[in-house]
C-alpha positions as a Python dict, from the first residue, in 0.01 Angstrom:
ca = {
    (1, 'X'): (0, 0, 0),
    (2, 'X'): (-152, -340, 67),
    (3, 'X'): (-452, -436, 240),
    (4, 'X'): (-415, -689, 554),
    (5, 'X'): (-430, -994, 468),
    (6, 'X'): (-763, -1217, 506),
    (7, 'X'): (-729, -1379, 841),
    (8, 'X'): (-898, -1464, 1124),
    (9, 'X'): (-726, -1258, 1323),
    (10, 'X'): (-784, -920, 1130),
    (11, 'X'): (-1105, -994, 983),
    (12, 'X'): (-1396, -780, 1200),
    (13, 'X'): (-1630, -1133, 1179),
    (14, 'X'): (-1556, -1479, 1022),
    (15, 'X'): (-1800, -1748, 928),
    (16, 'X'): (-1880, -2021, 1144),
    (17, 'X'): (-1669, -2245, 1014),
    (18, 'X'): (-1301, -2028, 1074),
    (19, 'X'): (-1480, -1949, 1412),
    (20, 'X'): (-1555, -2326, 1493),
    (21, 'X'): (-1132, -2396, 1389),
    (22, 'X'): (-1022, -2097, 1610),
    (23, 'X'): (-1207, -2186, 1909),
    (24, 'X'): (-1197, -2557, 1865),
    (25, 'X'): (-1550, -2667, 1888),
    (26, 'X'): (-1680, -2806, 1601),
    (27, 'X'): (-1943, -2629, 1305),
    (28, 'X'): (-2251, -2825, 1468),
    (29, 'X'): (-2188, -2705, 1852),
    (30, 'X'): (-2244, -2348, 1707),
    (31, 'X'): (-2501, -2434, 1478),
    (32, 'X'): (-2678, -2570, 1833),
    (33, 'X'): (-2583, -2301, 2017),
    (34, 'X'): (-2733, -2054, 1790),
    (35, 'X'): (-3085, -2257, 1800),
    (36, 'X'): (-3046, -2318, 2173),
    (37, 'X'): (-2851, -2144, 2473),
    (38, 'X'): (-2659, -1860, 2247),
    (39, 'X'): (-2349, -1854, 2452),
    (40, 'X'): (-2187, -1725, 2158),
    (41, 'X'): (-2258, -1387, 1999),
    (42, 'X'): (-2316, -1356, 1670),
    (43, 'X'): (-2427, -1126, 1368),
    (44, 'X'): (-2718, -1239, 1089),
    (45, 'X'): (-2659, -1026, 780),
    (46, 'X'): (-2956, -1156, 590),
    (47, 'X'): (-2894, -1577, 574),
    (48, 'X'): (-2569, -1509, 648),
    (49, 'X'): (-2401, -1566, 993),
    (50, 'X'): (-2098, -1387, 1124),
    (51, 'X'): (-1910, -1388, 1435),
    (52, 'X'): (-1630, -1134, 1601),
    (53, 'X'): (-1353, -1357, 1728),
    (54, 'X'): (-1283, -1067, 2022),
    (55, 'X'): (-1656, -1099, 2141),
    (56, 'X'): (-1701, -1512, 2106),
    (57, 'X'): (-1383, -1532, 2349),
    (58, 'X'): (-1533, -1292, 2558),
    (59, 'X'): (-1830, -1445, 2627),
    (60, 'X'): (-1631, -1799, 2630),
    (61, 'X'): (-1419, -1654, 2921),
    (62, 'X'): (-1733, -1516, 3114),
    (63, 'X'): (-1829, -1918, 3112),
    (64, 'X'): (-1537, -1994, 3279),
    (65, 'X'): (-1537, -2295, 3584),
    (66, 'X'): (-1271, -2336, 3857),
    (67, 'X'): (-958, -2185, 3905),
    (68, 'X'): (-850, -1896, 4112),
    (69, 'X'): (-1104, -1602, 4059),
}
């Protein structure tokens, strides 16, 4: 048997830069959001910063403008 493969889309949290591709925003908007109004959940395992794709669009979709509600 083989193990999934190594993509965003299995992976339980990505680094900020495969988040900042999935999401389009770029590696600096998170880097400020972290530091600032932390819209977007994230992990710190020691230095390191992680992020679950399923919660970031969760919380992107709770900023949500407009449209029918």
């Amino acid at each position: 048997m083989h193990p999934a493969p190594n993509t965003a889309g299995t992976r339980l949290a990505v680094d900020e830069k495969t988040l900042a591709e999935a999401i389009g925003m770029s590696v600096a908007w998170l880097r400020k959001d972290r530091s600032g109004a932390r819209i977007v959940p994230f992990y710190r395992l020691g230095s390191s910063v992680r992020y679950s794709i399923d919660r970031v669009r969760e919380a992107l979709d709770k900023q949500a403008e407009g449209g029918a509600r």
